[in-house]
Backbone as numpy.savetxt, mean C-alpha at the origin, in Angstrom:
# Nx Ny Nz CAx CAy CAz Cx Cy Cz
-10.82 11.22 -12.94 -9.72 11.54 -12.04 -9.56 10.41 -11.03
-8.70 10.10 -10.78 -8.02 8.79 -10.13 -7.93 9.36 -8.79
-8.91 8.83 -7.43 -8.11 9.38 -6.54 -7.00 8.93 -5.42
-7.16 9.89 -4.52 -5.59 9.60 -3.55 -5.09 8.37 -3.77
-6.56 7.68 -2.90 -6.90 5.97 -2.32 -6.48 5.16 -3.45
-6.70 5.42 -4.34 -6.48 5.02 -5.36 -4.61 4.60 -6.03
-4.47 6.03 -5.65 -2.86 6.22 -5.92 -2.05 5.31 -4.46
-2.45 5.37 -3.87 -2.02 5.01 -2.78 -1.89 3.04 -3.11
-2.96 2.81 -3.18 -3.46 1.38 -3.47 -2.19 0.87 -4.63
-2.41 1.45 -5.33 -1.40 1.37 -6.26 0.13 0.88 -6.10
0.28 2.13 -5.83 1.67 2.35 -5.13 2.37 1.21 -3.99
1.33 0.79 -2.90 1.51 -0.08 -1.97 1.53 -1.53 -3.07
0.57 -1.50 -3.71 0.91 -2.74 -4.56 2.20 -3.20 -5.12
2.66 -1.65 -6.03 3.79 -1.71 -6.40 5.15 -2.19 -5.41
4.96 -1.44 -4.27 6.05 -1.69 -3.53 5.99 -3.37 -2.93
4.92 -3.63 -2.65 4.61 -5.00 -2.44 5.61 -6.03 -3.23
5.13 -5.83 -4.18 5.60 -6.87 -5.23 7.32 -6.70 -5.35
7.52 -5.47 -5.35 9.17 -5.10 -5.27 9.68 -5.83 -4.21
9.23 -5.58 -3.04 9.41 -6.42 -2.16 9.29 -7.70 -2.00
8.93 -8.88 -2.98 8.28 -10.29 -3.12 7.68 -10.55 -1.99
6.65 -9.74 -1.80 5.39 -9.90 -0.79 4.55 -10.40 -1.23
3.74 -11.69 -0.78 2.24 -11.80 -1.32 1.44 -10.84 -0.53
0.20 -10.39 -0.79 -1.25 -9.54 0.01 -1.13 -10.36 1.54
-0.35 -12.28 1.77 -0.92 -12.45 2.76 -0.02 -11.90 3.80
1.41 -12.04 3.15 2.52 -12.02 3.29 2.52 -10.17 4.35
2.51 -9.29 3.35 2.18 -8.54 3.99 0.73 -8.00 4.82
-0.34 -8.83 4.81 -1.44 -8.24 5.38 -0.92 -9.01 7.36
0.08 -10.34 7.21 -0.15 -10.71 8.29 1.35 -9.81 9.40
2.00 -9.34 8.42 2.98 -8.46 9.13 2.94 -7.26 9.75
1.27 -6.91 8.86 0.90 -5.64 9.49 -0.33 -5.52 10.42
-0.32 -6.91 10.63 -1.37 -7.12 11.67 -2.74 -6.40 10.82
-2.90 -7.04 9.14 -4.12 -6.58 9.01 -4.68 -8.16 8.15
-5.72 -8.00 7.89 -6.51 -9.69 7.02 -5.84 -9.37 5.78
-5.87 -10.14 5.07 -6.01 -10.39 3.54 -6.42 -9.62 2.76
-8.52 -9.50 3.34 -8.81 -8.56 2.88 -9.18 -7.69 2.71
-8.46 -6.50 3.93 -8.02 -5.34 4.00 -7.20 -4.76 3.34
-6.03 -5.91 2.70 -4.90 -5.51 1.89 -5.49 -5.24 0.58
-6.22 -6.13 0.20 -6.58 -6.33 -1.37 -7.87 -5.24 -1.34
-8.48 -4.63 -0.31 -8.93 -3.48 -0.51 -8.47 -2.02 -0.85
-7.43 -2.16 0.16 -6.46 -0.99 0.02 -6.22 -0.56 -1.18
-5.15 -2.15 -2.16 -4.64 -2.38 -3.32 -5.91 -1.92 -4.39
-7.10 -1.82 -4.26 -7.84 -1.47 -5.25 -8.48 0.05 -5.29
-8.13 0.25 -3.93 -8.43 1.88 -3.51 -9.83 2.06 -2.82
-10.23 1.33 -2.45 -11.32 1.11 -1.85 -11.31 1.36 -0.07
-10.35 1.23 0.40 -10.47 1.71 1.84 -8.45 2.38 1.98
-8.51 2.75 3.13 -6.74 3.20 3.77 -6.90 2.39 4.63
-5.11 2.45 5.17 -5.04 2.00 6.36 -4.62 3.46 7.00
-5.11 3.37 8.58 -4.51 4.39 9.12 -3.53 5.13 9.37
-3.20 6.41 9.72 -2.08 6.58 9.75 -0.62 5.62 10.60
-1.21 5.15 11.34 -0.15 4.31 12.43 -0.09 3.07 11.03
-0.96 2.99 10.61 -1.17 1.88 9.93 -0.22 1.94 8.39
-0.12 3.36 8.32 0.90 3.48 7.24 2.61 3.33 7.65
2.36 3.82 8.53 3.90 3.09 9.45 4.07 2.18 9.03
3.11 1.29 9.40 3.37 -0.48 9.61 3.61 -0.71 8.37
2.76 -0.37 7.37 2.79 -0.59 6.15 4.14 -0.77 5.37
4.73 1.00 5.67 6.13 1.37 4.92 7.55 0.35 5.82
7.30 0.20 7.16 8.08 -0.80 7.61 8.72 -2.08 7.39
7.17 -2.68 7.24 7.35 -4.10 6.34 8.26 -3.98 5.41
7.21 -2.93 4.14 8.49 -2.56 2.98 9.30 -2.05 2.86
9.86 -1.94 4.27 11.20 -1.20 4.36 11.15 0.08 3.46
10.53 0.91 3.33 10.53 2.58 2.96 10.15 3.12 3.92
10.71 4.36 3.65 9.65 5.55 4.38 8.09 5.68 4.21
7.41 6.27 5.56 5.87 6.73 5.19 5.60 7.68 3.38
7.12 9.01 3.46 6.69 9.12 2.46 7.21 8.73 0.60
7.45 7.35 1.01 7.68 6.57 -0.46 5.97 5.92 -0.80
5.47 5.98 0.11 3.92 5.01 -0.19 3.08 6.57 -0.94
3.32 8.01 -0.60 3.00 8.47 -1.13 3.79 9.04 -2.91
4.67 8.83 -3.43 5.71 8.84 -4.23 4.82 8.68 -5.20
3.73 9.08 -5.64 2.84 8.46 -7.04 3.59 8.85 -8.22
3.69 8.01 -9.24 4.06 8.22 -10.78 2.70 9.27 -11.44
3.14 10.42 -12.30 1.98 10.82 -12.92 1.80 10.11 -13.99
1.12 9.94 -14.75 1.25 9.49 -15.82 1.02 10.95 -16.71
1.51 10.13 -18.24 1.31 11.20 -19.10 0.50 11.06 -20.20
0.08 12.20 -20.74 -1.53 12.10 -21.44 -0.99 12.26 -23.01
C-alpha cells in the first residue's frame, strides 16, 4: 500500500513538471533546499501545512489539487 506521503510526493512532482519547474526552481520559491523537495518528491518527509500553501502557490493550484491523487487500476 502506497502511502499518503507518498501520493502526495508524487503528485507535487507531477505538478512540478507541468509547471516547467526544476526541484531547485521550486524548492527556492518556497523558501525550502533542494533537498527537502526531492524528499518530499519521494515520500519521505511533508511539507507543512503553511508549507502546502506555498507549495500549491508556486504551482499556481489550489491546496486541494496537491491532494487530487490518480488511483490506479489493478
Amino acid at each position: 500500500m502506497v502511502s499518503i506521503e507518498e501520493k502526495l510526493g508524487l503528485r507535487i512532482a507531477q505538478l512540478r513538471q507541468k509547471a516547467k519547474l526544476t526541484q531547485a526552481q521550486l524548492a527556492e520559491a518556497c523558501g525550502y533546499s533542494v533537498n527537502f523537495i526531492g524528499l518530499v518528491e519521494r515520500g519521505i518527509n511533508a511539507p507543512s501545512v503553511s508549507g502546502l500553501e506555498r507549495v500549491a502557490r508556486v504551482l499556481k493550484v489550489e491546496v486541494k489539487e496537491l491532494f487530487a491523487f490518480e488511483e490506479k487500476k489493478r
